[in-house]
N, C-alpha and C positions, 0 to 999 in steps of 0.2 A: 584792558590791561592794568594790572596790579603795580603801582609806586613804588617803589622799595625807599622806605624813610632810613638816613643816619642811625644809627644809635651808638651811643659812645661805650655800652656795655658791651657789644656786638668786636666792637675793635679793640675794649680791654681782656675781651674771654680769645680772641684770635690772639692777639702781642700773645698772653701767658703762654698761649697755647707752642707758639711758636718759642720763646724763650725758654721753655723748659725742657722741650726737646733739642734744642740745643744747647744746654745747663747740661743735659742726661749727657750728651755724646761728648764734650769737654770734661767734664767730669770721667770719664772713663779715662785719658789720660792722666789723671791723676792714680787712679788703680791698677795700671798696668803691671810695676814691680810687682805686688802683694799676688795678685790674680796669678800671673808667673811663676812664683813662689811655690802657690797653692797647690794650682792644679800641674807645673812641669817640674816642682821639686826646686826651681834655679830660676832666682832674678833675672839674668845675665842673661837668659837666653832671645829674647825678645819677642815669645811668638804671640804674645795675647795684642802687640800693636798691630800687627794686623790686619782684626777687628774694625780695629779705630780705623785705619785709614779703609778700608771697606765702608765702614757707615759713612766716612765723612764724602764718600765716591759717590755716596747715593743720595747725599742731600745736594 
């Protein structure tokens, strides 16, 4: 049976990994208004959050 050694590169490429997909889905709260805007004509209307709370359901 094969060791599995530490490697500290191994858990700095997982951390990004994981932080940046969570960077990505936070970040989509900040583009809510605009995206709104874009694609339903109206800030106000609120449909692009959503989205957000759908991704944030599945992490």
């Amino acid at each position: 049976m094969t060791e599995l050694t530490f490697s500290r590169w191994y858990l700095f490429i997982a951390a990004f990994v994981v932080q940046f997909c969570l960077g990505c889905i936070y970040s989509w709260s900040v583009l809510n208004h605009p995206i709104d805007f874009a694609v339903y004509g109206d800030a106000t209307k609120g449909r692009a959050v959503n989205t957000f709370y759908i991704a944030m359901g599945v992490v």
